[in-house]
N, C-alpha and C positions, 0 to 999 in steps of 0.2 A: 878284410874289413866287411864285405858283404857276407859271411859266414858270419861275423859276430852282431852284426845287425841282424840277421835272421835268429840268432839266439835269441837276443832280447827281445823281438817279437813273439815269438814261441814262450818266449816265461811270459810276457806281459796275459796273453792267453789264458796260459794254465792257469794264473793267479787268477783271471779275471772269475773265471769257472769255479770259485770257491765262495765267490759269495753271491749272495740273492739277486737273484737276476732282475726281478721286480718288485719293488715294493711300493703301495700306490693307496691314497687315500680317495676313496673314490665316493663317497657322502660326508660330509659336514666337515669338521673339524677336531683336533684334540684340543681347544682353550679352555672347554669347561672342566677337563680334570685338573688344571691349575690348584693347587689347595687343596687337593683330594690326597686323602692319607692309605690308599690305594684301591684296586677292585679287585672284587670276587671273580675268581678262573670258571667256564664252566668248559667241556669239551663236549662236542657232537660228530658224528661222522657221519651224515646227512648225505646217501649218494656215493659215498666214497669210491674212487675207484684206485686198484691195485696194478701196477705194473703192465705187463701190457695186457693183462687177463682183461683187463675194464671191470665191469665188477667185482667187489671185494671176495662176493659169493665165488666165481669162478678160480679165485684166486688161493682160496681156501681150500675149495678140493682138490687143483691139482697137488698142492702141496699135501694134506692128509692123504694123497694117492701114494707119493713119495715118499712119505715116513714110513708106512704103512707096508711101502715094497718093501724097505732096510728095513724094517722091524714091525711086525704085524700088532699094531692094538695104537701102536705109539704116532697114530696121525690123531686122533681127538687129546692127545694130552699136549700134542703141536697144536693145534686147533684153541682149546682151555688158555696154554701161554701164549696167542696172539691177542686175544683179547683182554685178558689181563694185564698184557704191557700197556695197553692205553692209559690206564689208571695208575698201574703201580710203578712203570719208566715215567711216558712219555709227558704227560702232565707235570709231573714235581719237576721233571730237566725245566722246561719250559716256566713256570711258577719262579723256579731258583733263582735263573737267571733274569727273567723279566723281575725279579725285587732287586736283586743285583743295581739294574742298568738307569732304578727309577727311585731306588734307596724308599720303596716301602716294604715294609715289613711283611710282607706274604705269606701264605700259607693256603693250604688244602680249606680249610675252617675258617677263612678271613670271611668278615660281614662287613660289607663296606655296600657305601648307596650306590655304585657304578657296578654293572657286571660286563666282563669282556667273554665273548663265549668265540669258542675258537671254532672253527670247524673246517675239519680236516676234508681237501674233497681230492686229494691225490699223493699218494705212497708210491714210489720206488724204493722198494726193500735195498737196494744195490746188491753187492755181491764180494764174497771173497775166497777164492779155490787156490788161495798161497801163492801161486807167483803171478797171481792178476787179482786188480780190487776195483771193486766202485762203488762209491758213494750211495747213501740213502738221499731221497728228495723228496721235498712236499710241496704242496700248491694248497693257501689258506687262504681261507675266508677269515675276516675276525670284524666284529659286530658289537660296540659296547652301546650298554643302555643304560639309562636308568633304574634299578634297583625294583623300584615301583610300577614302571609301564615297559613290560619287556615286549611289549607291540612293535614299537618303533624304532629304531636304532637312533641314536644321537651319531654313531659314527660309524663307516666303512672302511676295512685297512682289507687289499689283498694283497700276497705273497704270493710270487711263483720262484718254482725251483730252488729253494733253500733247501741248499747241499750238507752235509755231514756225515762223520763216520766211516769215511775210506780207510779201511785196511782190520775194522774191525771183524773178528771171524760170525758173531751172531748179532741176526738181522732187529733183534732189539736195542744193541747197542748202537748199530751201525744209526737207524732210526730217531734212537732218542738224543744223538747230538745231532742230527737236524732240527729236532723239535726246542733244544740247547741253543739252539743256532737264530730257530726264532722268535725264542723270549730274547735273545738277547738284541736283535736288530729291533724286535718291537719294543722294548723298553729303550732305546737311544734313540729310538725316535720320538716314543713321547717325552722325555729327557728333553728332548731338544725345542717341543711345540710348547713343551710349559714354562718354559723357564721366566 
């Protein structure tokens, strides 16, 4: 019996470590998007820091050092697709889902009076080398304003540790379902403040 109560403690665990460890409104409020037919995505990576390199910079060379060993030229075209995924993954996961979870109509080209500008200030790429995997993780800031005075924030949402993407073999996929992950928590939550 204490063997099967130790299992279910141990899954309660696992599970627990799958979803966002914190999500916290920490200025104003979401009432005024009430009646809002949605907002403009913007991303920033202001600071960002990368795994445990800390800076992104740092994080970038070692890896162009290691492509660069297995195939000499092919660390700046590693380099080119890390930054590229921010636009061409990570954002539309994120967009898709937060229209999803808030049934507006989203897109890349949405003009609405509210902008939410996301900004990414910590990446865990995770990992997967076939018989071991871990998860991608982010820690966000997200910041919506008014349209007109993007001085002041009307509101403050952080994210930590919003997990996704274990067992995916590249680090963009693995990535872009955490970013999956937090359009989809960020839209059930405004879902839930507006209703």
């Amino acid at each position: 019996m204490k063997k099967l109560f130790a299992l279910f403690v141990l899954a309660g665990a696992v599970a627990a470590t799958c979803k966002v460890h914190a999500q916290e409104i920490v200025k104003g409020d979401l009432a005024f998007l009430k009646g809002a037919t949605g907002v403009n995505v913007t991303f920033v990576y202001d600071n960002l820091t990368v795994g445990k390199e800390g800076k992104e910079a740092n994080y970038i060379k070692r890896k162009k050092a290691e492509k660069d060993a297995k195939e000499p030229g092919s660390g700046a075209t590693w380099e080119e697709n890390w930054h590229a995924d921010k636009e061409k993954s990570y954002k539309p996961r994120f967009i898709k889902l937060l229209s999803k979870y808030t049934d507006w109509p989203l897109n890349e080209d949405t003009k609405e009076k509210y902008t939410m500008v996301v900004n990414t200030k910590f990446i865990e790429p995770g990992y997967n080398v076939g018989i071991s995997s871990g998860a991608a993780e982010l820690n966000l800031e997200i910041a919506i304003y008014d349209s007109a005075d993007m001085k002041k924030a009307l509101c403050k949402i952080t994210m930590e540790e919003v997990k996704g993407g274990k067992g995916q073999f590249d680090s963009a996929s693995r990535i872009g379902e955490a970013y999956a992950k937090a359009g989809k928590e960020i839209g059930k939550l405004i879902a839930k403040r507006i209703k």
